[in-house]
C-alpha positions in Angstrom: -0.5 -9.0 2.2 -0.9 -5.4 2.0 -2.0 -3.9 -0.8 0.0 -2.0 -3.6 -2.4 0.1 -6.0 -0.9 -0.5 -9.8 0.5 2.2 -10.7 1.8 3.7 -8.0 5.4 5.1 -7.8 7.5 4.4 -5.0 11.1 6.3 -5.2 13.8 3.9 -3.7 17.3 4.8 -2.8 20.8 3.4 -2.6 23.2 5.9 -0.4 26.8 4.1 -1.4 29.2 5.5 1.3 32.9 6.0 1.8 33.3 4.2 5.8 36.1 3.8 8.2 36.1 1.3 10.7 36.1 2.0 13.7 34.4 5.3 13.5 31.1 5.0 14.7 30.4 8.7 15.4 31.4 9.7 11.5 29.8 6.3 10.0 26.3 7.4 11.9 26.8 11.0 10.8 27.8 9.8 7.2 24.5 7.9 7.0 22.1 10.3 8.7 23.4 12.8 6.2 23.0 10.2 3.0 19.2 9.9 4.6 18.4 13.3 4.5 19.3 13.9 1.2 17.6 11.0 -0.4 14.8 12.5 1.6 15.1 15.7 -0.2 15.4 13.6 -3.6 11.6 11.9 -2.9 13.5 8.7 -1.6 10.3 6.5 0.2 12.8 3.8 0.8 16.6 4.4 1.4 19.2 1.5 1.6 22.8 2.0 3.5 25.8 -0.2 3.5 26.8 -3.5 5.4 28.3 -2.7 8.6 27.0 1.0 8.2 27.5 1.8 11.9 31.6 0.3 12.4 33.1 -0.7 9.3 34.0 -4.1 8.2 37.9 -5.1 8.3 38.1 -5.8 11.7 41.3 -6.8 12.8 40.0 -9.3 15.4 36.9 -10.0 17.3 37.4 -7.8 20.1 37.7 -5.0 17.9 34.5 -6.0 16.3 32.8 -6.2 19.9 34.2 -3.0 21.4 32.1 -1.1 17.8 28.8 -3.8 18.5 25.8 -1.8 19.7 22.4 -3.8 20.6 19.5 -3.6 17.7 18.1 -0.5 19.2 21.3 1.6 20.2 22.6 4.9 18.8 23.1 4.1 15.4 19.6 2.6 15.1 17.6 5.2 17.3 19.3 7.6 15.1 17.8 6.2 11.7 14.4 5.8 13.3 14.1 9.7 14.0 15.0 9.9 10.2 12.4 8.0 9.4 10.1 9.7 11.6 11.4 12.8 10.6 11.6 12.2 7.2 8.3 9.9 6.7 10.6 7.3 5.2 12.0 3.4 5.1 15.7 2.8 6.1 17.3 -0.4 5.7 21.0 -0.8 6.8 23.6 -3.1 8.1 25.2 -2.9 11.7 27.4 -4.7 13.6 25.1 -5.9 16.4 25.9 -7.7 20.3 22.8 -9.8 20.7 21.4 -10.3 24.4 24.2 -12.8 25.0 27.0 -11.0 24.2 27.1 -13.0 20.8 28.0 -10.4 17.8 26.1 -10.6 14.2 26.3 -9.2 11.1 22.8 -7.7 11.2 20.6 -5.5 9.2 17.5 -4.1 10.5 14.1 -2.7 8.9 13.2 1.0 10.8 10.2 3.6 9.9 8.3 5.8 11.9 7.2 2.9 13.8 10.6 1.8 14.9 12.5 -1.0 14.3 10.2 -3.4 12.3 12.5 -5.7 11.6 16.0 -8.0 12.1 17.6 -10.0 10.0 21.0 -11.9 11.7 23.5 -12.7 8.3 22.8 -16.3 7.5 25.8 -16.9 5.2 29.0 -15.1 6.6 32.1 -14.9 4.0 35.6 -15.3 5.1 37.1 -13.9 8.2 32.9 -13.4 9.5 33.1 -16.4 10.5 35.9 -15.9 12.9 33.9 -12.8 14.4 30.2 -13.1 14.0 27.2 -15.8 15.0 25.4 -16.9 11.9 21.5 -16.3 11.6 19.1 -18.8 12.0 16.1 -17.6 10.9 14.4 -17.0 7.6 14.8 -13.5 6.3 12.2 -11.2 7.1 9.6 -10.2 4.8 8.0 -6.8 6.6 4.2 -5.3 5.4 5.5 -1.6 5.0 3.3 2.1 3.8 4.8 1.2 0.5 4.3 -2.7 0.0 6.2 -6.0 1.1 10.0 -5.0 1.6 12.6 -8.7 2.5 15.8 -7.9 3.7 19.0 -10.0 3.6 22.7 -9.4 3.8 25.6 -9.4 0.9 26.7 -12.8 0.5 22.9 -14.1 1.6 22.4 -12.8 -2.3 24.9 -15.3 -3.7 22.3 -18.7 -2.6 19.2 -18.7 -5.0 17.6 -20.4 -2.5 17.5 -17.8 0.0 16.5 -15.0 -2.2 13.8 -17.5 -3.3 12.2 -18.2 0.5 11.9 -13.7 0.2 10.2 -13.5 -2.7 7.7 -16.8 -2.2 6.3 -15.0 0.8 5.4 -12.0 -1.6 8.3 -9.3 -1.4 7.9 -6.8 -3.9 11.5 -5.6 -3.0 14.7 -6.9 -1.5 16.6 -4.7 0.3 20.1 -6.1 0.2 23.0 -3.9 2.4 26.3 -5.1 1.3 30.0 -4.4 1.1 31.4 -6.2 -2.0 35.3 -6.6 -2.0 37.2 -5.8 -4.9 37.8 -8.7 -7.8 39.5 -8.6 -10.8 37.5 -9.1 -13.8 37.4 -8.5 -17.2 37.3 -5.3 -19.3 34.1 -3.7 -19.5 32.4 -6.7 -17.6 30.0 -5.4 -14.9 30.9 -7.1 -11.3 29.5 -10.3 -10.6 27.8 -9.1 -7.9 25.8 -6.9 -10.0 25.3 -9.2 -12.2 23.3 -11.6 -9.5 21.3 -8.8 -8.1 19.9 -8.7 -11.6 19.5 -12.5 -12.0 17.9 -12.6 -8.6 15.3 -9.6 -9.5 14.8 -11.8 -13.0 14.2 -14.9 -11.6 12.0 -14.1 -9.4 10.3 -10.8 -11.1 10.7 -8.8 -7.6 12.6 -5.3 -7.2 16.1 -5.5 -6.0 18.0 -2.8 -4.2 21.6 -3.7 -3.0 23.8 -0.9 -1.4 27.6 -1.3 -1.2 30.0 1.3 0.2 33.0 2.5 -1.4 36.8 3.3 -0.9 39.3 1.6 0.7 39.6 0.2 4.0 42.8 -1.9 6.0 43.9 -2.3 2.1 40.6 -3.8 0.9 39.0 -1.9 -1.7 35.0 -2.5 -2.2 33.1 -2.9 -5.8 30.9 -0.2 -5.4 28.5 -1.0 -7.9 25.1 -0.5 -6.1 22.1 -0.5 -8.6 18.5 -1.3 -8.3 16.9 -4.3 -10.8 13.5 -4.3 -11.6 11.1 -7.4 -12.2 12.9 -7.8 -15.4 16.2 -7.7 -14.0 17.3 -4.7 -16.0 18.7 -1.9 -13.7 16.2 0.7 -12.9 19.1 2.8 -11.3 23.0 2.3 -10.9 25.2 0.8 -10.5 27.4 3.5 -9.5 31.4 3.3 -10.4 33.3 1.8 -8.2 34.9 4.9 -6.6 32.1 7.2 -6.3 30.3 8.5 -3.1 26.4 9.1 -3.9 23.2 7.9 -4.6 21.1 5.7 -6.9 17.4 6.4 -6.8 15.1 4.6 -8.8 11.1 5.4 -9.5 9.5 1.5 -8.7 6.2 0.6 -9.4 6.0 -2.2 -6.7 2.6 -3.2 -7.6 4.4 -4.8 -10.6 6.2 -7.3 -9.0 2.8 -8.9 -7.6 2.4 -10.0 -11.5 4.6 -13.2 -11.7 3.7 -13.8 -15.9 6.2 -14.0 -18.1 3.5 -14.5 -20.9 0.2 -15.8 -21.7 1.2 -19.2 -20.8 4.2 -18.8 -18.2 4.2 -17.1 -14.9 8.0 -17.8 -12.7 6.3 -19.0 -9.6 3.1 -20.9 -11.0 5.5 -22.9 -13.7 7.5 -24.1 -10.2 7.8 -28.0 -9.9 8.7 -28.2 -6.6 7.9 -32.1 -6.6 10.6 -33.0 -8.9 13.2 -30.1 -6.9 12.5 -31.9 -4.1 13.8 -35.6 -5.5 17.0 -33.7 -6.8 17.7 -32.6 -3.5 17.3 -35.7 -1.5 19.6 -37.0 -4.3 22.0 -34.9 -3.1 21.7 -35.7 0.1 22.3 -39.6 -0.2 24.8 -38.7 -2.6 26.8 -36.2 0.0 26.5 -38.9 3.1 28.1 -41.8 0.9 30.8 -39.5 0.1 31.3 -37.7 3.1 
């Protein structure tokens, strides 16, 4: 695990983004610009959207694979000479055609390295499911200039489990892109959404960065809403309304998520009891195949 001095300041941002699908030359320009300024702002790390490279409301799968570029195509080339450029992290979302033609809601993990990293959706909401290939592997956790950095993908962030697996093999922060449709809720309630990117930082006592885009798109309208958590879940930056373009950036002392105390006494992932999880969930399991 690579080390993080204590102390240290790492600046991370979240460029939220008005997208259009289909438009992959002004999504790629859109986020290029986005990366240079948080560049000029300090950004170290700088998350985009979901989908950053097409758009999201697809109206069928062939529209979704005529936008699908491989892992290491335009859009992603294009974000590693930022990095390189820039001497920065970018984490964003793409609509990716694997090897075998298969598409994915992917995000990928570039610095001046290249690509260090992707992560295939594991948990696809609604119409996904008609268009993409779930994941199958764990999400990765990726030993960066700045410390540990996990990645996953929107509704990856809604299973507790998931984010769990991230931060048990020592992320100091999530990356999370994500494009977060539009609910009703009530007045001057936060979204949801935000509200478990701060429960997941909590819990866990890792940074969180989630990046959604904004606008309207094929009549869906998206939350907006990105923010960064810290350790203690309180937002260290964001969220941003629901309607704005711009950025969130965030001073993180990463180092502090390596300390997992709570008190004297407590610490979140010593205080575990995996044994007794473990009987719930094979509970669950008889229970489920007696019903099923």
């Amino acid at each position: 695990m690579s080390a993080v001095p204590s102390g240290v300041v790492t600046p991370v941002a979240c460029c939220q983004l008005a997208l259009s699908v289909g438009d992959l030359d002004g999504n790629r320009a859109a986020a290029q610009q986005a990366i240079k300024g948080a560049a000029a702002a300090g950004a170290k790390v700088v998350v985009l959207p979901e989908l950053a490279n097409s758009g999201y409301v697809f109206r069928d799968t062939a529209e979704a694979s005529e936008l699908a570029e491989p892992f290491d195509g335009p859009t992603v080339t294009g974000w590693t000479e930022m990095a390189r450029r820039h001497d920065l992290i970018v984490v964003g979302g793409i609509c990716e055609r694997d090897e075998g033609g298969r598409l994915h809601n992917s995000a990928v993990l570039v610095d001046a390295d290249g690509v260090r990293a992707l992560y295939r959706k594991a948990h696809l909401w609604d119409a996904e499911k008609t268009i993409f290939e779930p994941g199958a592997e764990l999400p990765p956790v990726v030993d960066t200039a700045v410390g540990r950095i996990g990645v996953l993908v929107c509704y990856d962030l809604e299973f507790p489990e998931w984010v769990r697996t991230v931060a048990l093999r020592g992320a100091d922060l999530l990356c999370a892109p994500v494009n977060w449709p539009l609910f009703p809720r009530p007045e001057g309630e936060r979204p949801a959404e935000v509200v478990r990117v701060q429960a997941n930082a909590a819990v866990n006592r890792m940074f969180v960065a989630a990046c959604d885009r904004t606008g309207v798109e094929r009549g869906v309208s998206w939350t907006g809403g990105s923010v960064i958590a810290d350790p203690d879940g309180h937002p260290a930056a964001g969220p941003l309304p629901t309607y704005e373009e711009g950025m969130v950036i965030a001073k993180c002392k990463l180092g502090d998520a390596r300390d997992k105390r709570l008190s004297a006494r407590n610490d979140v992932f010593a205080d575990r009891r995996p044994d007794l999880y473990r009987s719930i969930l094979q509970s669950v399991v008889r229970t489920d195949s007696r019903t099923s």
